[in-house]
N, C-alpha and C positions, 0 to 999 in steps of 0.2 A: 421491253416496252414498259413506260409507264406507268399507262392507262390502259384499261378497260370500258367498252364498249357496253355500257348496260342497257340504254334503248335507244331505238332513233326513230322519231314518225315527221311525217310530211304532212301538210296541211293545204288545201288551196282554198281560197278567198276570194271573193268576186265584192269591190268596190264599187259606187255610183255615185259620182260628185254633184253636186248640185251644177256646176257650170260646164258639165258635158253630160251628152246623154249616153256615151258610149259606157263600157265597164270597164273599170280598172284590175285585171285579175293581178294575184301576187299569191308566192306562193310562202309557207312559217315553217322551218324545219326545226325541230327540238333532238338535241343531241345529250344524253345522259350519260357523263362518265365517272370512272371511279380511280382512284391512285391505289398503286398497289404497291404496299407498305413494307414490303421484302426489304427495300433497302434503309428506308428509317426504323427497320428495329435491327437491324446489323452494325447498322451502322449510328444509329444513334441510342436506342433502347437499351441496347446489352449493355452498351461501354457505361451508362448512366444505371443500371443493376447493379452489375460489376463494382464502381465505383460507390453506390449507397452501401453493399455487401462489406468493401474493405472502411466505411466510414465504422461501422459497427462493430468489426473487428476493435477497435478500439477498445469495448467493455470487456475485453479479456485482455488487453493488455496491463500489467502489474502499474500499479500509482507509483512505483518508485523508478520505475522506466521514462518521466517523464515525457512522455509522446503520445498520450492521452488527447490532450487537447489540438495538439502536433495536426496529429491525423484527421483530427475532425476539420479541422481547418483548410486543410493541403485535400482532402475531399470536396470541400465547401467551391475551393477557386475551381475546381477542376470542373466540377458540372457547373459554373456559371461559365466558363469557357465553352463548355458545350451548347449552353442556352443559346450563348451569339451565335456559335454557327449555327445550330438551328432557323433561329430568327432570320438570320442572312439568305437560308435556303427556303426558306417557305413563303410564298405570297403572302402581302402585307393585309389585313382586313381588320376591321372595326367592327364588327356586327359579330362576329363570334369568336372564340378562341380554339384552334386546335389542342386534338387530343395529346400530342406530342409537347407542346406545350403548358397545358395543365399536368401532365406529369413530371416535368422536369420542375414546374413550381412546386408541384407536392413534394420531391426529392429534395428538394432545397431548403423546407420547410423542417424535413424529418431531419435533416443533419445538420440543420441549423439548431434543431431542440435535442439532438443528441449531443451536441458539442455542448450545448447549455449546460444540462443536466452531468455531462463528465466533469465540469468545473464543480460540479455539488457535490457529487463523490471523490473529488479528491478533498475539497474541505474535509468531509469527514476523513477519510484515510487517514489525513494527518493534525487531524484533534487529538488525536494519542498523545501528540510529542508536547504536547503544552499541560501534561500531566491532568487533563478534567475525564474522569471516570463518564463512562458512556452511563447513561440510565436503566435502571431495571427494564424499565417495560419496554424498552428500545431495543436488549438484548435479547429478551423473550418474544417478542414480534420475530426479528430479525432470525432466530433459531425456529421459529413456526413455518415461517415462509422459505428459511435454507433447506429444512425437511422436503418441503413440499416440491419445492424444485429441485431436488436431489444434488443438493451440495454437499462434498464431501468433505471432510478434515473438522477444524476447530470448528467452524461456523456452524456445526449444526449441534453442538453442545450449547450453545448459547444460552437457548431457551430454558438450562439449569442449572445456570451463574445464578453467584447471589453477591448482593453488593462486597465489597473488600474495601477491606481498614488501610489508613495506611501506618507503615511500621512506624514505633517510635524511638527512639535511641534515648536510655540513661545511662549513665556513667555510675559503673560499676567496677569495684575491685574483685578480682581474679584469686584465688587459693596460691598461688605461686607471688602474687605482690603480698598479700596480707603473710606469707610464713618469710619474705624475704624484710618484711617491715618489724617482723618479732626478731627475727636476725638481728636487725642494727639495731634492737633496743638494749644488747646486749645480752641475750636468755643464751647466745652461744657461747660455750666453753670448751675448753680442753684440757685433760690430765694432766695433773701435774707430773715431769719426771723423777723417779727416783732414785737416777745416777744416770753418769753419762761418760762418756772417754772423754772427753775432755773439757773446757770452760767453753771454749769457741767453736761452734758449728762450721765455722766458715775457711777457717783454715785446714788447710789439704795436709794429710797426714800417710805418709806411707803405709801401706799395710803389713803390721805386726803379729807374730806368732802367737798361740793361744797362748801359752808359760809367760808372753812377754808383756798381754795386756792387764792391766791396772785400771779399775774403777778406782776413780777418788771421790770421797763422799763430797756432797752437795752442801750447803748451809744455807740456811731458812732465809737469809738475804739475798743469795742468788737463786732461790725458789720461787720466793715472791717478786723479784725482778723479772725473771723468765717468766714469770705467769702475766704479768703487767704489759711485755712485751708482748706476748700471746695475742691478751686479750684488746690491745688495742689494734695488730696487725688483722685480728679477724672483724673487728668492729669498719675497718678501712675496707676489707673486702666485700664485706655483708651492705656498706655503704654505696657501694661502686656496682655490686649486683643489681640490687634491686633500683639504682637509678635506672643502669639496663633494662633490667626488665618492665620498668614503669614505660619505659622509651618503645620498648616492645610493645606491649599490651596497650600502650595508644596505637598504634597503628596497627594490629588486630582491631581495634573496636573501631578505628575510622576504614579500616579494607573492610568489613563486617556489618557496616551502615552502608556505604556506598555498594556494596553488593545488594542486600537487601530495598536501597531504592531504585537498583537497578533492576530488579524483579521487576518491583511495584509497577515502576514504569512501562517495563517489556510488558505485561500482562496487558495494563489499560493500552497500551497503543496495539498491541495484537487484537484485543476489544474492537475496537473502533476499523481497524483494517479487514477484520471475519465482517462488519454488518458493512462496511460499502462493498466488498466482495459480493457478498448477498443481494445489494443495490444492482451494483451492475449486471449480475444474471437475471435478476427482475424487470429492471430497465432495458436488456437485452432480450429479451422474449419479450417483452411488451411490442416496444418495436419493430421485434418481426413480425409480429404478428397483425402489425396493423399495417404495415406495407405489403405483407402479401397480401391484406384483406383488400385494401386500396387497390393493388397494380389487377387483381383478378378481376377488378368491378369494375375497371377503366378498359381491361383485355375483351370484356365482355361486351363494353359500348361502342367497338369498333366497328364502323358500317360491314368492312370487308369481310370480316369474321362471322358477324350476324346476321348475313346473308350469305353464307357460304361459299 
């Protein structure tokens, strides 16, 4: 059933009209009933909980999951779907609004300004990427209140950050360019020889017995010939180093700047990503809390319930 039977009285009346003298008796029944709400919170109460409960789920989902605002949305259609049936199943009146109805506008209201607010937290989430350092005192709020609400990991260091530089890159020579540039100024030399087996290095000689080999002395023209040849074949190689290494040592100092702004940058977007983290557990307990404070205040204004 239904309804409930909460009072019934009878009434009898006795009428006299002026154009008879007889009485007109007639009799007033008043009938008091009550609906009994079993089936609209089963059937409509829970599933619109339910559904606020997974709208909120949302402040624990990561801003890089994109489906932040997803959910608030796909929440959103779902209880105005609910509203119409509602509406469809409840008698039509103008003079007051059902309590069933005032809560599903309340529900629509709260996941309508939680969907708002996830668009704010994810701006901030991803302010990091556009390189702007969050603010001191943004950082130290945001570690005050992560404490408080027992947030665990980076975000609750925040509070004692201190602002950061960002690096600068000069160009610099390395100990390895500057001894390869004294190299090709020519400071390198090498011994002169004092005999040799033979004039030509390059020609292939059999291997001769000790009794059979001959040193033939050197003369000061092929001395300083060999030395000229020397010293320009090492001036060629000292030149061909350090082009090397110059070619090196740029790209040490361009891998060693782009690392270094790749910190920079990891840091301030890990910044910004610890205080909307800290956002959404604040905006997540906010919210609950004023929905359970709401749905208890409205559980309490129920006739059925408040009269036992």
């Amino acid at each position: 059933m239904e309804w409930d039977l909460k009072n019934f009285t009878a009434k009898r009346n006795i009428v006299y009209y002026s154009c008879c003298a007889e009485p007109y008796p007639d009799i007033t029944m008043t009938l008091s009933m009550q609906r009994r709400p079993h089936f609209y919170i089963y059937n409509h109460l829970a599933p619109c909980g339910v559904a606020t409960l997974f709208a909120f789920l949302g402040f624990y989902a990561p801003g890089e999951s994109g489906e932040k605002v997803t959910l608030g949305i796909t929440t959103l259609l779902s209880l105005t779907l609910f509203m119409l049936m509602v509406g469809e199943a409840m008698p039509p009146t103008a003079t007051t609004l059902p309590l069933i109805t005032l809560y599903y506008g309340f529900c629509l209201i709260v996941i309508g300004l939680s969907t708002a607010v996830q668009v704010f937290t994810l701006n901030i989430h991803y302010r990091g990427a556009r390189g702007r350092e969050a603010p001191l005192f943004l950082k130290h709020l945001a570690g005050i209140v992560g404490q408080a609400l027992l947030v665990r990991g980076r975000a609750s260091l925040l509070r004692h950050s201190v602002r950061r530089k960002r690096p600068t890159h000069e160009r610099r020579q390395s100990s390895g360019e500057a001894l390869f540039h004294g190299s090709a100024s020519g400071s390198l030399t090498t011994p002169a020889r004092k005999g040799r087996p033979s004039r030509h290095n390059n020609e292939e000689q059999a291997p001769l017995a000790a009794s059979e080999l001959v040193i033939t002395p050197v003369t000061p023209d092929e001395q300083r010939e060999d030395d000229l040849r020397n010293q320009q074949l090492v001036r060629t190689v000292a030149h061909r180093l350090t082009t090397t290494l110059s070619q090196v040592c740029k790209l040490i100092d361009n891998s060693e700047r782009r690392y270094k702004d790749r910190v920079y940058f990891d840091e301030i977007a890990g910044e910004w990503t610890d205080i909307a983290h800290v956002l959404d557990k604040l905006l997540l307990v906010t919210f609950l809390a004023g929905t359970f404070g709401l749905t208890v205040a409205m559980f309490i204004d129920v006739p059925y319930l408040r009269d036992g």
